[in-house]
Residue frames relative to the residue before (quaternion, step in Angstrom):
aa qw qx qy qz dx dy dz
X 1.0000 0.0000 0.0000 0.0000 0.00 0.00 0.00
X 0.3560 -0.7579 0.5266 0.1468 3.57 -0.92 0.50
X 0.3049 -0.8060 0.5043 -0.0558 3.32 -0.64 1.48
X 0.2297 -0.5433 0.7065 0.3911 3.94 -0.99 0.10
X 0.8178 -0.3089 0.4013 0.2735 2.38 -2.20 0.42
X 0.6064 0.5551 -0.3865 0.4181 3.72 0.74 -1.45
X 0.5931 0.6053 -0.3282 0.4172 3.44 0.15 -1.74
X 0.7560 0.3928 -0.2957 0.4320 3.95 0.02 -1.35
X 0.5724 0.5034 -0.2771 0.5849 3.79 1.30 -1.08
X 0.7293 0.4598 -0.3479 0.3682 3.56 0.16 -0.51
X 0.6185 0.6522 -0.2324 0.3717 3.39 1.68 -0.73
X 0.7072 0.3966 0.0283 0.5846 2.97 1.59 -1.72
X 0.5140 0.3856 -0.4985 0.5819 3.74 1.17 0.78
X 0.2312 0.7729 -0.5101 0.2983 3.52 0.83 -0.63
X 0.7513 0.3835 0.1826 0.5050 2.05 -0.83 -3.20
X 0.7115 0.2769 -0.5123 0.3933 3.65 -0.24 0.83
X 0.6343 0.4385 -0.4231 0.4759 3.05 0.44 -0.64
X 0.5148 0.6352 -0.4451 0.3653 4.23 0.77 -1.39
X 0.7962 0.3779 -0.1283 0.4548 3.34 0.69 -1.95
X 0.6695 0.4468 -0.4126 0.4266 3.86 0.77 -0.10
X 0.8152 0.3618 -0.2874 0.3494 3.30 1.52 0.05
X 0.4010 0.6495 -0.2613 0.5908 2.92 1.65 0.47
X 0.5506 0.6650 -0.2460 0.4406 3.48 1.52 -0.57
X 0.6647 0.5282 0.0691 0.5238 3.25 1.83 -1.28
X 0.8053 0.0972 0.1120 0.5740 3.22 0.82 -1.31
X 0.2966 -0.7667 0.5293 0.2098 3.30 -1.03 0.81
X 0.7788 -0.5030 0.2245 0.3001 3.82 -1.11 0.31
X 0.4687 0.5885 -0.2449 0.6115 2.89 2.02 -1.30
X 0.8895 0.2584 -0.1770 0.3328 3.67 -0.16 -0.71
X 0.3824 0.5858 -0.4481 0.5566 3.69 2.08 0.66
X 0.1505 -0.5577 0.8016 0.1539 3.01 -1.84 0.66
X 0.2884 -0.7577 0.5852 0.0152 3.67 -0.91 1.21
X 0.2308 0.7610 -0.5782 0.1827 3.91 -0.26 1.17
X 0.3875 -0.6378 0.6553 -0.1172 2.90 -1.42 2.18
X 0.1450 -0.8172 0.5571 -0.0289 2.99 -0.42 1.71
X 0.7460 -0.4109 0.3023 0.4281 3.76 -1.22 0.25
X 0.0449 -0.7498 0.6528 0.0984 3.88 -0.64 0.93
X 0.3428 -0.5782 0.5312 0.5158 3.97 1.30 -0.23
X 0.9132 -0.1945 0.0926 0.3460 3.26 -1.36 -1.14
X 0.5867 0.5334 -0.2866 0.5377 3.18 1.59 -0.04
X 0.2577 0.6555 -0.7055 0.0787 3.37 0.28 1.20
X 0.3248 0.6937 -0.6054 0.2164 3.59 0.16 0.56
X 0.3452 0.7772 -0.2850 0.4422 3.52 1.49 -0.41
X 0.6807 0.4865 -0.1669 0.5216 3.16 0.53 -1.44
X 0.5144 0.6110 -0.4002 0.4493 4.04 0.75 -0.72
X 0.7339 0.5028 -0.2524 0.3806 3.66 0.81 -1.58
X 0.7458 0.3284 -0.3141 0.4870 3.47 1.26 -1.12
X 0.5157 0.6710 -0.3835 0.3698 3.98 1.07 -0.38
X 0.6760 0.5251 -0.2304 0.4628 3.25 0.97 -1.13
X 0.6313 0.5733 -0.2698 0.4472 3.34 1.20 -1.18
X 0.6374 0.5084 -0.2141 0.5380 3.52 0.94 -0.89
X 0.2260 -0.8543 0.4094 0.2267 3.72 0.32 -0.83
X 0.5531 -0.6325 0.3209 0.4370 3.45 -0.63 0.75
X 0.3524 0.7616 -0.4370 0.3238 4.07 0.91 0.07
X 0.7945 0.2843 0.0986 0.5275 2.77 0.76 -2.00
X 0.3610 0.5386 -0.5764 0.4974 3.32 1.17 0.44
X 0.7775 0.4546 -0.2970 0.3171 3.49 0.40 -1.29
X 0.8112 0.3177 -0.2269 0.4353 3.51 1.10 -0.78
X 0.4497 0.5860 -0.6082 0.2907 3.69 0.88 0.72
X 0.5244 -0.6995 0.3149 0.3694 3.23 -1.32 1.20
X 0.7917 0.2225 -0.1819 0.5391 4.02 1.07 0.09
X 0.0264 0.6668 -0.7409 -0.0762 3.87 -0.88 0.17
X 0.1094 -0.7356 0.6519 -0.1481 3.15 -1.34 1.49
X 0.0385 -0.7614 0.6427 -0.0763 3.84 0.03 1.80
X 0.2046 -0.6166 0.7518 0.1126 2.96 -1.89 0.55
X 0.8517 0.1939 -0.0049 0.4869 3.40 -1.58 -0.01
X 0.8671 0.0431 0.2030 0.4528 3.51 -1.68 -1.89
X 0.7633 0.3979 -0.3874 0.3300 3.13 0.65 -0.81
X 0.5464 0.6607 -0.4421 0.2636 3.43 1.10 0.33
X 0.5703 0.5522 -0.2992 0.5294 3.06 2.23 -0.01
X 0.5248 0.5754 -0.3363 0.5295 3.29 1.27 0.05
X 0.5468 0.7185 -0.2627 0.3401 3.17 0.92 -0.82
X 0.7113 0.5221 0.0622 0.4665 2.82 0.99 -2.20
X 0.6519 0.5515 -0.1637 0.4940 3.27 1.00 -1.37
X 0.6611 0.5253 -0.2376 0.4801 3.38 0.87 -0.74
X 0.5472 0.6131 -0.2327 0.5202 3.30 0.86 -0.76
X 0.7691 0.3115 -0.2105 0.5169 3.26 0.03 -1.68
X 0.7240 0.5277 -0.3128 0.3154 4.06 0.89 -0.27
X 0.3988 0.6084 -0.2941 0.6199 3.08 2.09 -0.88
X 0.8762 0.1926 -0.2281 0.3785 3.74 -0.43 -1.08
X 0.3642 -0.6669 0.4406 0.4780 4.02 1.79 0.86
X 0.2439 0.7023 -0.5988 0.2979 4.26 -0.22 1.14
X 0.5326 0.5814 -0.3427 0.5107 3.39 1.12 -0.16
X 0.3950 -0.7422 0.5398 0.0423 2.95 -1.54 1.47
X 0.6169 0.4054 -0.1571 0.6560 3.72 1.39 -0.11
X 0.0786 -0.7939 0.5092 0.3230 3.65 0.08 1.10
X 0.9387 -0.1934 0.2402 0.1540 2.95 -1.63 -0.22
X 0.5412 0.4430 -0.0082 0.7147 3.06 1.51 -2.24
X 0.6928 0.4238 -0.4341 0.3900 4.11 0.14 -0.38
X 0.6293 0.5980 -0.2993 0.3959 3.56 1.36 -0.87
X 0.5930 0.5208 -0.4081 0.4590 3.41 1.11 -1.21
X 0.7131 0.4713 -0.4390 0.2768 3.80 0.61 -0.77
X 0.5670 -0.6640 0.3992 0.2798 3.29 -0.74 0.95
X 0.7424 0.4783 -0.3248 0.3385 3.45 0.78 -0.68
X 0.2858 0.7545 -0.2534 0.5337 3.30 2.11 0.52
X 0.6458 0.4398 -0.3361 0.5259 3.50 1.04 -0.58
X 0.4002 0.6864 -0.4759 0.3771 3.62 1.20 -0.73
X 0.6643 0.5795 -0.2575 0.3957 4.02 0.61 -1.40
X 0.7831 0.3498 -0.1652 0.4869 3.20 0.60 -0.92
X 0.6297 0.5266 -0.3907 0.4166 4.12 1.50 -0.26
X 0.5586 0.5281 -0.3925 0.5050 3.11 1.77 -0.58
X 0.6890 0.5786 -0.3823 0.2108 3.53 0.36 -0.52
X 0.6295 0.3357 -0.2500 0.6546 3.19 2.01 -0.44
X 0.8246 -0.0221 -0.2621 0.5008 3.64 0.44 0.42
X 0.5576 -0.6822 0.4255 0.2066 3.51 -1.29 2.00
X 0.8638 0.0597 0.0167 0.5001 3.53 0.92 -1.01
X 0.6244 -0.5829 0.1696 0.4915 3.71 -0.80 0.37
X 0.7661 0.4497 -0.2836 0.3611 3.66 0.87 -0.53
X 0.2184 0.7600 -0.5012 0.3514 3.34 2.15 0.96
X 0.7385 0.4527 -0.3549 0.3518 3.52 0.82 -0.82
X 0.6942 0.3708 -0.3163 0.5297 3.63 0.88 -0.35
X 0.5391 0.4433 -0.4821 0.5296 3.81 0.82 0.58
X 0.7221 0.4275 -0.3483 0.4178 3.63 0.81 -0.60
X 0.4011 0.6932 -0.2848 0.5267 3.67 1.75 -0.68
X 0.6890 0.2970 -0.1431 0.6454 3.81 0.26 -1.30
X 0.6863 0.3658 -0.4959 0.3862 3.67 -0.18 0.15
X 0.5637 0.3521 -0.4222 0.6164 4.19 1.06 -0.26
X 0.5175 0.5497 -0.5054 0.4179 3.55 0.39 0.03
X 0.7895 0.3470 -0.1288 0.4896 3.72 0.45 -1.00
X 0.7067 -0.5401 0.3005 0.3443 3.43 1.20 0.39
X 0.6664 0.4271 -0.2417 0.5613 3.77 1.47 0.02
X 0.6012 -0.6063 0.3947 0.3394 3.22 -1.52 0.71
X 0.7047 -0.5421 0.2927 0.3519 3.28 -1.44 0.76
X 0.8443 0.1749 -0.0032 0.5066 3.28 1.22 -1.18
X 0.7421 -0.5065 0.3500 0.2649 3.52 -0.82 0.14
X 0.7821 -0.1769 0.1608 0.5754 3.38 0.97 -1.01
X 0.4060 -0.6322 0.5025 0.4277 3.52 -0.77 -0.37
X 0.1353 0.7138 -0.6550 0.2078 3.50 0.29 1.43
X 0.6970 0.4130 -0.3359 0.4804 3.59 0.74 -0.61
X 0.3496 0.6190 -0.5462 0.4431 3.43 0.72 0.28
X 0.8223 0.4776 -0.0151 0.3090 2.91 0.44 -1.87
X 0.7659 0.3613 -0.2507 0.4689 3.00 0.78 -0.42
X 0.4888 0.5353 -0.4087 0.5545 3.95 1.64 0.55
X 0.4951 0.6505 -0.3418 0.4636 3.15 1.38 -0.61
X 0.6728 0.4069 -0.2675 0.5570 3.61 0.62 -2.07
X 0.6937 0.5904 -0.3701 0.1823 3.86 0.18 -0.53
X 0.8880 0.1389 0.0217 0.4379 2.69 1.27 -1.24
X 0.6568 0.3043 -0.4263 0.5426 2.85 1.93 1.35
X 0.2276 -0.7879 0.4724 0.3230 3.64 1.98 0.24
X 0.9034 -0.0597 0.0305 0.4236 3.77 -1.11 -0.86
X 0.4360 0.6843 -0.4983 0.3053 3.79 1.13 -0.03
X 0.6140 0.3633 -0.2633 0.6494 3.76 1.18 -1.62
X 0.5736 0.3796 -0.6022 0.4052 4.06 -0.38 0.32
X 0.4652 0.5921 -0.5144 0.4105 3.81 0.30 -0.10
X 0.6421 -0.5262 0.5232 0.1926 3.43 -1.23 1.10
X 0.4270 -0.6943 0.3902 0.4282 3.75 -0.83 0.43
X 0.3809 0.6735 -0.4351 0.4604 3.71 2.20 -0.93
X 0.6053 0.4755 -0.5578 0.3105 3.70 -0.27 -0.01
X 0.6804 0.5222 -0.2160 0.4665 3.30 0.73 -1.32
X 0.7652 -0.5378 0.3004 0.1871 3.33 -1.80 1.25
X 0.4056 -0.6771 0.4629 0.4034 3.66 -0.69 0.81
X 0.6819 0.3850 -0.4722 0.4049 4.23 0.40 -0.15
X 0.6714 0.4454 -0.5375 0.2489 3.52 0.57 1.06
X 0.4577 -0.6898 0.5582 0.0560 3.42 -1.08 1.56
X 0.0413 -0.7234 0.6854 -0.0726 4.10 -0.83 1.39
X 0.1061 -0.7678 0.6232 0.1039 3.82 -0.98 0.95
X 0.1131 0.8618 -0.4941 -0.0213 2.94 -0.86 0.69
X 0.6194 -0.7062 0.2946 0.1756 3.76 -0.75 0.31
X 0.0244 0.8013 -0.5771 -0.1561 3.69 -0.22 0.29
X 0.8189 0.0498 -0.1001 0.5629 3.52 0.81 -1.07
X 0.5307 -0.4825 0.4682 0.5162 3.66 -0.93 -0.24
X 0.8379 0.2771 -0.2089 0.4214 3.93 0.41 -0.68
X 0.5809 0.5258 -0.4689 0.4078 3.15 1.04 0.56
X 0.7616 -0.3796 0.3467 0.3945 3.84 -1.58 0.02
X 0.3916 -0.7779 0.4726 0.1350 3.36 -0.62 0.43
X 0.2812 -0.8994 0.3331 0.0324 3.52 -0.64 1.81
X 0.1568 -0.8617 0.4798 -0.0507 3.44 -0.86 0.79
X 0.5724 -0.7324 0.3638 -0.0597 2.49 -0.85 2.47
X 0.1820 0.8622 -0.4431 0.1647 4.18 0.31 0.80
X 0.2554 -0.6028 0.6663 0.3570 3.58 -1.37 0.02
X 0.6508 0.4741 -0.3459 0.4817 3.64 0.69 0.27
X 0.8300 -0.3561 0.3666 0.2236 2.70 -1.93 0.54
X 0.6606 0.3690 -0.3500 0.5522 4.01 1.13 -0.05
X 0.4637 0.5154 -0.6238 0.3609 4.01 0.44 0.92
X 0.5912 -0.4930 0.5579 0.3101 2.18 -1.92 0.94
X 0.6387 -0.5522 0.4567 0.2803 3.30 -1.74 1.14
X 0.7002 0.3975 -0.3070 0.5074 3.76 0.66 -1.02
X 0.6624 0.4331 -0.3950 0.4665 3.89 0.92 0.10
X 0.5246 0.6479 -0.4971 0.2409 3.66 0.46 -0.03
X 0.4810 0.5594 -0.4132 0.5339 3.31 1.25 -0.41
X 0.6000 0.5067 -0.5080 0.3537 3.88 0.48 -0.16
X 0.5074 0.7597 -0.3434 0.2176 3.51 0.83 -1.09
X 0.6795 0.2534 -0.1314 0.6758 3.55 1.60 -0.74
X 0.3689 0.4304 -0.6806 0.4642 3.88 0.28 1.37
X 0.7519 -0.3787 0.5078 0.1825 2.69 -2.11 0.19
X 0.2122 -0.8799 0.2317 0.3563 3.82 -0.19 0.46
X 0.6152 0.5304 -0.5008 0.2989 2.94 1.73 0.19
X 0.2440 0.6739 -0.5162 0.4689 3.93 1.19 0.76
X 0.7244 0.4587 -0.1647 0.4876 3.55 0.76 -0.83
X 0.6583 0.3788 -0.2936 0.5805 3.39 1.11 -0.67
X 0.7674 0.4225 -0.2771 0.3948 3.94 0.70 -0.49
X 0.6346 0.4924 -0.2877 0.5216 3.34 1.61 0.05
X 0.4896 0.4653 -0.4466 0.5867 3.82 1.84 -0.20
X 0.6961 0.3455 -0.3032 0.5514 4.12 0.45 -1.21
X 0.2867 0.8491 -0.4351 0.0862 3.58 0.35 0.58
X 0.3609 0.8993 -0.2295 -0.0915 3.09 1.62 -0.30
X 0.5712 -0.7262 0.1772 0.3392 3.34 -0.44 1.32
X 0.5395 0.6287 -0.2505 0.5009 3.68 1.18 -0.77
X 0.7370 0.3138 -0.1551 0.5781 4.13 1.03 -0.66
X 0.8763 0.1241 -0.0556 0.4623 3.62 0.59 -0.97
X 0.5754 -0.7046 0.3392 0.2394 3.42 1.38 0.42
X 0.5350 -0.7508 0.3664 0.1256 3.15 1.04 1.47
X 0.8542 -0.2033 0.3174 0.3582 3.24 -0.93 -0.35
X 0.1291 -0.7649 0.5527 -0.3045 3.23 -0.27 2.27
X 0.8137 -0.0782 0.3715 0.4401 3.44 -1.73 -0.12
X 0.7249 0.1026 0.2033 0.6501 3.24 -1.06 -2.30
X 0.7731 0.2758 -0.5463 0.1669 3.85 -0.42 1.16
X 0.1710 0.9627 -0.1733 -0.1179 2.94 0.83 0.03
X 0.4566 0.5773 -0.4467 0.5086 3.06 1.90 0.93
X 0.1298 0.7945 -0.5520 -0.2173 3.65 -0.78 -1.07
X 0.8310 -0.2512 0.0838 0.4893 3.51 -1.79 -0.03
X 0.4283 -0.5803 0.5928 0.3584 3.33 -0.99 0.02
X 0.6362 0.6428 -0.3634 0.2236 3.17 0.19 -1.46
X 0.6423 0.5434 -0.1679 0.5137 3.71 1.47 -1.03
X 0.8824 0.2236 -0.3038 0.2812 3.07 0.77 0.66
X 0.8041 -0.3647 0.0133 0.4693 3.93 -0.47 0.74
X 0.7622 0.4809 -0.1673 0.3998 3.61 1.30 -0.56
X 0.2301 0.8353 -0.4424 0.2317 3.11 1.87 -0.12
X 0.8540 0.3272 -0.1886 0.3579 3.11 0.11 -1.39
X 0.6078 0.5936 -0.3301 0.4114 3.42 0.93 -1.25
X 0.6452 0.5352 -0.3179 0.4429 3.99 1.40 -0.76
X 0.6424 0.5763 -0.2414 0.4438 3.10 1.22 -0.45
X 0.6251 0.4604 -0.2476 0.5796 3.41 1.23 -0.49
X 0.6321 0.4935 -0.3649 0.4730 3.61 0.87 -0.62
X 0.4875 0.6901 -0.2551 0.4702 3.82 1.17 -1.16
X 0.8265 0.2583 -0.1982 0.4592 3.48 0.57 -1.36
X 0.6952 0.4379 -0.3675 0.4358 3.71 0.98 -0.72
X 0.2226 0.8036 -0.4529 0.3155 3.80 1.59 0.25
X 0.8587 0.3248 0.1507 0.3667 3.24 0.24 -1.99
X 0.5498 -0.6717 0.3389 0.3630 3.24 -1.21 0.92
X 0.7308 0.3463 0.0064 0.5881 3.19 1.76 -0.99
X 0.4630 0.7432 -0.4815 0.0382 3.52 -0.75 0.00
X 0.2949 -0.8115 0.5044 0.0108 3.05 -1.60 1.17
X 0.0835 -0.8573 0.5074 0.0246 3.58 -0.25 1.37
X 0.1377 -0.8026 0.5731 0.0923 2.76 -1.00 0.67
X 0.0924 -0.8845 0.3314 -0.3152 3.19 -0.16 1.61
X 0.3069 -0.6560 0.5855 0.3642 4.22 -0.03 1.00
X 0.8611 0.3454 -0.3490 0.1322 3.64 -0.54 -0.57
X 0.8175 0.1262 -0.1716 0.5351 3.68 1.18 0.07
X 0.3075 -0.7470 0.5821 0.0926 3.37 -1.24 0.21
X 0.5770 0.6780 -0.2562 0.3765 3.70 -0.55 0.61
X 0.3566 -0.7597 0.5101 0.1887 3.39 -1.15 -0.32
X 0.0185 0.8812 -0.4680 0.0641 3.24 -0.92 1.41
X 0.7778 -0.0854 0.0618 0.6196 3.52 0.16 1.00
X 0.7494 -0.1330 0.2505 0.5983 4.13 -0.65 -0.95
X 0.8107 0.2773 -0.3444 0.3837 3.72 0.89 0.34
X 0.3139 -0.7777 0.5446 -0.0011 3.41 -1.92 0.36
X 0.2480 -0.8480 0.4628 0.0720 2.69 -0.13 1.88
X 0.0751 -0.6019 0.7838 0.1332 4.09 -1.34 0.21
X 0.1182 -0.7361 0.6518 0.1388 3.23 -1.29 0.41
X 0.3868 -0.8455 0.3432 0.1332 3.50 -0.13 1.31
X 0.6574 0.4405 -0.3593 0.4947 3.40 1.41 -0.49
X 0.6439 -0.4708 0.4244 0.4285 3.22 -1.70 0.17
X 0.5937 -0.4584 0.3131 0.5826 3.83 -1.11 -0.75
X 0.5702 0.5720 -0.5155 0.2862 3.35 -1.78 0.51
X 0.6440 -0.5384 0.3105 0.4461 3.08 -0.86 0.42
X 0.3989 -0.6966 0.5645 0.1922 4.01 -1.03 0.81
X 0.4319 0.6494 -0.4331 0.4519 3.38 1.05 -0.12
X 0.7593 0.5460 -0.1014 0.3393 2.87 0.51 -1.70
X 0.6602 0.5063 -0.2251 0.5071 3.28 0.96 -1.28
X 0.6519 0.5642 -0.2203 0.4562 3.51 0.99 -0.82
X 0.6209 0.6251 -0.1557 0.4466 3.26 1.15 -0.60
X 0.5874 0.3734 -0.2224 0.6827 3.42 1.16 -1.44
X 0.5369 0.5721 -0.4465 0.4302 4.37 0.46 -0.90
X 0.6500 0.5735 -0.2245 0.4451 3.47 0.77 -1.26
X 0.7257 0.5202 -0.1300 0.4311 3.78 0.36 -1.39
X 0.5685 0.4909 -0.2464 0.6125 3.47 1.24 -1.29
X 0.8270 0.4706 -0.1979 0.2354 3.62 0.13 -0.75
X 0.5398 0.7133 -0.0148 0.4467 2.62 2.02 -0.64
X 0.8433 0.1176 0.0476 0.5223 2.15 1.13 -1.90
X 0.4733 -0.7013 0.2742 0.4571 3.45 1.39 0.64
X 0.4183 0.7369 -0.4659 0.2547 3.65 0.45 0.83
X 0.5652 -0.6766 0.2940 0.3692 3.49 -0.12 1.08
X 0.3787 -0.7094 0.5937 0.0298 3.61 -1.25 1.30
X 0.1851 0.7071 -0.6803 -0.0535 4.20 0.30 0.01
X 0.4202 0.6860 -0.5395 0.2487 4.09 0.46 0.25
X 0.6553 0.6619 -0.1338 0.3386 2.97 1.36 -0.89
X 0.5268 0.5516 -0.1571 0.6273 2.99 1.66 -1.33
X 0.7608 0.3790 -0.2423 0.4677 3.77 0.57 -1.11
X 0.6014 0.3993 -0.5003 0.4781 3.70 0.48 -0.32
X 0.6494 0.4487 -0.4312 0.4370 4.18 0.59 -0.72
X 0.5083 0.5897 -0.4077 0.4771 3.93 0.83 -0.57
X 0.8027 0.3452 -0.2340 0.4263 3.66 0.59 -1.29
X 0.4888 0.7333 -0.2678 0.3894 3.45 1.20 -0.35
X 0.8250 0.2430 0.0841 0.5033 3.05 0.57 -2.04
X 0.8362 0.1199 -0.1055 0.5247 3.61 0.58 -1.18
X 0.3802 0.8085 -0.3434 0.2895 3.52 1.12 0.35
X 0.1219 -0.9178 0.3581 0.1206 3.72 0.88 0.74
X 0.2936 -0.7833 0.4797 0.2647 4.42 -0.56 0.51
């Protein structure tokens, strides 16, 4: 597959920064937060991969927002080969084709779903397409229960826009009104964190969480998250660097992340073909230093 130039740089800052913190700090004593790529949590693949599924298991916290909680997952289910779509099929671009149909049935779905944010309403109905890219391309891994999964991982999710923000755990920090999640499916969990209210209509019937990110505490949780821990690494489009007990990665290539997020947005929307996606898993997985 052919890459820009960024894409290869983006690969090999990664894996420096992974390995200059890891040099320093062990896993046991990292807290590991996966901030909001929008629709491009494929991003997240480049810094997961870089990190390894080892030390996924032994940092003492993992703390997902939004997409990257499908990264999250996704990784997993690729690390332990649970994926129903290999790897080498994903990089092929004409693979994304599966997953545009899944959010639009026919070609003039994208300009009916386009005119509907126009008029003030979400693009889509529900987060079935979520769900059903999930069932594709991890089949019975995302039916597992979230109780399988390790007590140092940390899901936010949303109920109102002014209210506190909740958090999905096998441990002793869930929220009380989320413990009943612990025995859903996770890819219910993954389509109610990426939930975003403007694309999949927020908060429904059978949804009744949604993105965090949409709502007044995003940030302020994020800041609490990092000043938590002796250690933590974020991985995150909007900065790079090191502040005090934290570590920034910045997952996107160069340019502006707005931007990129924007055009991620539009494609999706509007059913126009995405091959970023295909390339950020190429650079991830089969992408050699």
């Amino acid at each position: 597959m052919h890459l820009p130039a960024t894409q290869i740089a983006l690969k090999h800052r990664v894996h420096a920064e992974i390995n200059q913190h890891f040099a320093a700090h062990e896993a046991e004593e990292t807290c590991l937060l996966l901030d909001s790529t929008g629709p491009g949590l494929t991003r997240q693949y480049i810094v997961l991969n870089a990190i390894g599924i080892e030390r996924l298991h032994n940092f003492d916290a993992i703390h997902a927002f939004s997409g990257s909680v499908f990264a999250l997952f996704g990784f997993m289910a690729f690390s332990t080969a649970q994926n129903r779509i290999s790897i080498d099929d994903l990089c092929d671009p004409k693979t994304e084709q599966i997953f545009r149909r899944q959010h639009h049935a026919h070609w003039f779905s994208g300009v009916h779903a386009v005119g509907k944010l126009l008029l003030g309403r979400s693009a889509f109905q529900s987060t079935a397409p979520l769900i059903a890219c999930l069932e594709s391309m991890f089949g019975e891994f995302v039916d597992q229960p979230f109780s399988h999964f390790g007590s140092n991982i940390h899901i936010y999710l949303a109920r109102q826009k002014n209210q506190a923000l909740l958090v999905l755990s096998n441990n002793a920090q869930c929220s009380p009104e989320l413990e009943r999640l612990r025995a859903t499916p996770i890819k219910h969990i993954i389509a109610m964190a990426a939930n975003v209210p403007f694309v999949y209509g927020g908060v429904r019937a059978d949804t009744p969480y949604f993105d965090p990110v949409y709502t007044q505490h995003y940030v302020a949780s994020l800041k609490q998250i990092g000043n938590t821990h002796a250690s933590t690494l974020i991985s995150t489009p909007w900065r790079s660097g090191k502040k005090q007990r934290r570590h920034y990665v910045n997952c996107y290539p160069d340019g502006n992340a707005r931007w990129h997020m924007l055009k991620d947005f539009i494609r999706l929307v509007s059913g126009q073909r995405n091959i970023t996606w295909s390339r950020d898993i190429y650079t991830a997985f089969r992408l050699t230093l």
